[in-house]
N, C-alpha and C positions, 0 to 999 in steps of 0.2 A: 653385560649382554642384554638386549633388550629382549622385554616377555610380550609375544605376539598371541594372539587365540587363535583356533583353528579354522576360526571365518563360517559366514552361511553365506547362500544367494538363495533370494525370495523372488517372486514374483511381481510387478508393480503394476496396474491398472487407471489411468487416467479417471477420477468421477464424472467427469465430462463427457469425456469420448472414450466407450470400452473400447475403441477399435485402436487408440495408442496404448500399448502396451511394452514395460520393460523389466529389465532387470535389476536388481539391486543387491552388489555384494554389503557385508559388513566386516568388519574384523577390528579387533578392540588392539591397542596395543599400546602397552606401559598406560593402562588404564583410560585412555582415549579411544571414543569410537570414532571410528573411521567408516562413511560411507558413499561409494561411486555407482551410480547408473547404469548400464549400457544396454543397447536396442538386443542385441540376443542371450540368452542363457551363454551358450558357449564366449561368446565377449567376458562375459564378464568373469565367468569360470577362469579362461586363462589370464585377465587382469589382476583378479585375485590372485593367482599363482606367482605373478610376476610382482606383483607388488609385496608380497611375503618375504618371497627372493632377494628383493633388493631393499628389505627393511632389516631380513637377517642376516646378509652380506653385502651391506652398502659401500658404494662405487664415489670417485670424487666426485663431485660436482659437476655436470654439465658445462655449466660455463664459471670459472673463477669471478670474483668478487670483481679483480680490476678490467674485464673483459665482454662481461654480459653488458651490452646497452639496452638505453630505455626503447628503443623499438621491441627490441626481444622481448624484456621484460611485461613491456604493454601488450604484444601480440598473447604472453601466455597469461596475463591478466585476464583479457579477455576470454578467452578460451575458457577458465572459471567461471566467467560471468555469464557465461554463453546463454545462460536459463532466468537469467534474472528481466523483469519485465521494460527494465527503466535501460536496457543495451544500446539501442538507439542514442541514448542520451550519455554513458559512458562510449560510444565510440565517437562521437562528436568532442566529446573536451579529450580523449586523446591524440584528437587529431591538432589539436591545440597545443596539449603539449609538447607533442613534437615540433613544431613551429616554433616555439619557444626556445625550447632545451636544445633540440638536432635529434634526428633520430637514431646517430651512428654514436653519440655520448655516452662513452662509461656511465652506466650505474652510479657506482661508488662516487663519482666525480659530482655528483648535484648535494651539494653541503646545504646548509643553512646560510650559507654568506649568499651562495647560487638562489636558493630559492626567495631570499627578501631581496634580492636586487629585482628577482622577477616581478614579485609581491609590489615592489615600488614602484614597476614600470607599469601596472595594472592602475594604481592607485592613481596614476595621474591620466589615464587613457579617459576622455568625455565622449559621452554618446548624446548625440543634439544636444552638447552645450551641458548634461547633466554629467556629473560622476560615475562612475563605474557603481552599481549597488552594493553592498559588502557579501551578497548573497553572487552575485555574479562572480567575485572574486576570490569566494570561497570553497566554490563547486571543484574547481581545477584542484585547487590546494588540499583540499579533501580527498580525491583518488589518487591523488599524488601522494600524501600521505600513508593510503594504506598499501599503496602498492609498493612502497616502501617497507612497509611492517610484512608485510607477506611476501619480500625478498629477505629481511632479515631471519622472521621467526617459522619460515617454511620453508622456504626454497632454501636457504643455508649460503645465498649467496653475496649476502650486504653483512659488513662487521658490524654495525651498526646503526641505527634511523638516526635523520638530521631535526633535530628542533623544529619545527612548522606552526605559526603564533595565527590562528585566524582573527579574522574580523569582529568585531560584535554587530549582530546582527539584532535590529528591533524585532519584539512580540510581534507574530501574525494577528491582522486587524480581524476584531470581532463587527459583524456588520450585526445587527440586532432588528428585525422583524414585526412591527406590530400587527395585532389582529385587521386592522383595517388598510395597513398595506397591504400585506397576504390578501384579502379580497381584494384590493385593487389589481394587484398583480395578477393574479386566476380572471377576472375578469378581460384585461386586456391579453392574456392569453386565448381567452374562447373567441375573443374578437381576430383572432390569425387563420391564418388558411390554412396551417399545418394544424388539423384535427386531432392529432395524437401529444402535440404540445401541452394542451392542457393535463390530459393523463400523468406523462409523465412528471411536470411542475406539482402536479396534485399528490403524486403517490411519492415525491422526493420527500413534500410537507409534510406527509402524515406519518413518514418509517422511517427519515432523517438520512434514507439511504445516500451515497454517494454518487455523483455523477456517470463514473464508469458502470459502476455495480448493478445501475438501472438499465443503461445502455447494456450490457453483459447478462444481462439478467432472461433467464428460458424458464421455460411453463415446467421445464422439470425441477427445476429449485422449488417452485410453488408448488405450497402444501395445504389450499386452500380447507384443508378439512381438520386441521389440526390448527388452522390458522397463524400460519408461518413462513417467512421465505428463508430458508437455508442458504446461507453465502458460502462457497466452499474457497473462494478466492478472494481475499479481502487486502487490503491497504496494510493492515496489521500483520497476515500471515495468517492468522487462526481464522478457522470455522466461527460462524455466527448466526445465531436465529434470530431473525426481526420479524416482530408481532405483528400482526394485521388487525388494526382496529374496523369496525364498521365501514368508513368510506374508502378507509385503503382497498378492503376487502372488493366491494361496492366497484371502485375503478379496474381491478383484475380482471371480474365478471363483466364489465360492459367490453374490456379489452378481447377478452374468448367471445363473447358474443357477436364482436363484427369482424372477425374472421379466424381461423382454424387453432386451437390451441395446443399451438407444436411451434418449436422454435424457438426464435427471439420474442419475448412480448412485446417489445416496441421494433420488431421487423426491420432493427439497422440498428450495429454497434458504432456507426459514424454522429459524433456528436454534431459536424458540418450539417448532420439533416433539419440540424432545430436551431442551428446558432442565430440564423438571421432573424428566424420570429420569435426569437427569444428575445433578442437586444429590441427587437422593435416593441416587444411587449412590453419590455423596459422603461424606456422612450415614454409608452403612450400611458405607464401609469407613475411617470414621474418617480420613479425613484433610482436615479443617477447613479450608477457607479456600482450597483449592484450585481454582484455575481451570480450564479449559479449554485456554488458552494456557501454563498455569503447562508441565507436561511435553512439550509440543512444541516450544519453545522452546528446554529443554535439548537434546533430540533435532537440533533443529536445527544445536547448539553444538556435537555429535560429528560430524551430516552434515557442516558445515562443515573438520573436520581431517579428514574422509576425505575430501573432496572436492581440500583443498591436497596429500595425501600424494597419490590418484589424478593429480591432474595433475604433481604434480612428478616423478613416476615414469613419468607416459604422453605429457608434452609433447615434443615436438619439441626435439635438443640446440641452444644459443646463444639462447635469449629472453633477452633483459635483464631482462626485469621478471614479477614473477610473472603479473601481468595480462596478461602475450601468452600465457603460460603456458596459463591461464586460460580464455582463448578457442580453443584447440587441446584441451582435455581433453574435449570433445563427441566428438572424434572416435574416441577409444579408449572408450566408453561401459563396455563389459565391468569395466575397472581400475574404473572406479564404481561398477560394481553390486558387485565382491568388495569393494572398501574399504566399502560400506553392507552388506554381508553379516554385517559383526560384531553387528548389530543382532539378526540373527535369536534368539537365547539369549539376548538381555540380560534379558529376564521372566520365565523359565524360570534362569535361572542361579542362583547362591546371591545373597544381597545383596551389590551391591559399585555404590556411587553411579554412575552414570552422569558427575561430572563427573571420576571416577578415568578411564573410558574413554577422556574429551576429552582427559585429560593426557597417558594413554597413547598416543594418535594423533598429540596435537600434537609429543611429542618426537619421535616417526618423522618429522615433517617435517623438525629440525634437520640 
């Protein structure tokens, strides 16, 4: 007999917008916690009941192994997914899939003979004349994959997952930034007409933030008096405080200063508002091929050893693991904002790569 708990439901609160608001049951069982959402108190009161009921008196299956198709299957995939940010882009390759497989296909019927015949028919598809990328032809086999493992190991209705071999995929390219690009590029940014281009190109340099994060980013994240911007939605999933050095700070302040500090601080989370005087700023300081991501990335790769040398110097003596370490280095904030402080000259200095700086930080951790 399976041992279920007697379950709570809490309250949830959006940190963004108090005005969404939900509920959250939990209940543990055979040692797993288990937790669902729903918009009112009472949703979830009687979800919780119904799901108790039918975990201590469980009913067949829905739909049998040889019965449920991959339409079904992908519809309540989805439905999982329904909160995840990248949905747009799982309901795009399953619309693929079904094109592929049929959407009326048993489940159980997609073998591993089925799915490299498909894999073979990808591998020889050219787009102007190039191959298919291994990453293009990964993405499918990837959701395809686990939607498989989460009809087997949840849903209870696949006997078994088929073998699925992906691609090898090459390292993402590291693009590398010297101090004299970085001025070139800030320069032919001030030369654009979009006046808030340089801002955010300059506040990307100096906090390594990510493209969305900056574009996402409201005056209520900003802590200018503690000197921090608190990310509460990040790439990773976890909260994050990024330091504000002198110029970072410096750009926030002229950003409140020419108009009201409430909102977005760059006043559009559409990246479309800066792509074009971006690439033109590109363009006009010669450096080809250069992305947006390419130097905050590296920046990133230096926040990162200032961040290990901050906490290993500001942690509490006896953590075992740098990760308790880790979790303790919020609390000396300051040792982070002087270890991100080296940042401030890096544009302004003579040229000297930015991955020399990382090297130089990272041996201060040994």
């Amino acid at each position: 007999m399976r041992i279920i708990s007697r379950g709570t439901i809490r309250k949830r609160t959006n940190q963004k917008d108090v005005r969404k608001v939900g509920f959250e049951f939990t209940v543990v069982v055979d040692g797993k916690r288990i937790r669902r959402t729903f918009p009112t108190r009472a949703e979830a009161t009687a979800a919780l009941e119904a799901f108790k009921n039918e975990t201590l008196h469980p009913v067949s299956p829905v739909a049998a192994p040889s019965s449920i198709t991959l339409s079904e299957a992908l519809d309540r995939y989805l439905q999982l997914k329904a909160r995840k940010k990248s949905l747009d882009e799982d309901e795009r390759i399953s619309r693929v899939l079904l094109v592929e497989f049929g959407a009326d296909r048993p489940l159980a019927s997609i073998t591993s003979a089925v799915i490299s015949d498909y894999k073979g028919k990808r591998l020889a598809i050219e787009n102007d004349g190039a191959p298919l990328s291994p990453a293009a032809i990964n993405r499918p086999l990837q959701m395809l994959r686990h939607l498989l493992r989460l009809a087997h190991e949840e849903w209870e209705v696949l006997a078994s997952v088929p073998r699925i071999r992906l691609e090898k995929e090459r390292q993402g390219r590291l693009r590398w930034l010297t101090a004299e690009e970085a001025t070139l590029l800030l320069g032919a940014c001030r030369a654009q007409k979009n006046a808030a281009l340089v801002d955010l190109v300059e506040l990307a340099l100096f906090t390594g933030m990510r493209q969305g994060e900056l574009l996402g980013l409201t005056w209520a994240d900003v802590d200018r008096s503690r000197g921090v911007i608190l990310l509460e939605e990040t790439k990773g999933g976890r909260r994050r405080e990024v330091p504000l050095n002198g110029p970072a700070d410096a750009i926030l302040a002229r950003r409140a200063a020419a108009g009201t500090a409430t909102g977005l601080v760059f006043k559009t989370s559409s990246w479309y508002a800066f792509r074009a005087y971006w690439e033109a700023a590109v363009v006009a300081a010669q450096l080809d091929g250069l992305h947006f991501h390419d130097p905050t990335a590296h920046v990133r790769l230096l926040g990162h050893a200032a961040r290990c040398h901050a906490a290993r110097a500001a942690g509490p003596p006896g953590h075992r693991t740098l990760a308790m370490t880790m979790r303790y280095a919020h609390l000396a904030p300051e040792h982070l904002r002087t270890a991100v402080s080296r940042l401030d000259d890096v544009f302004t200095a003579p040229a000297a790569p930015v991955e020399q700086l990382v090297r130089e930080d990272a041996s201060k951790t040994q």
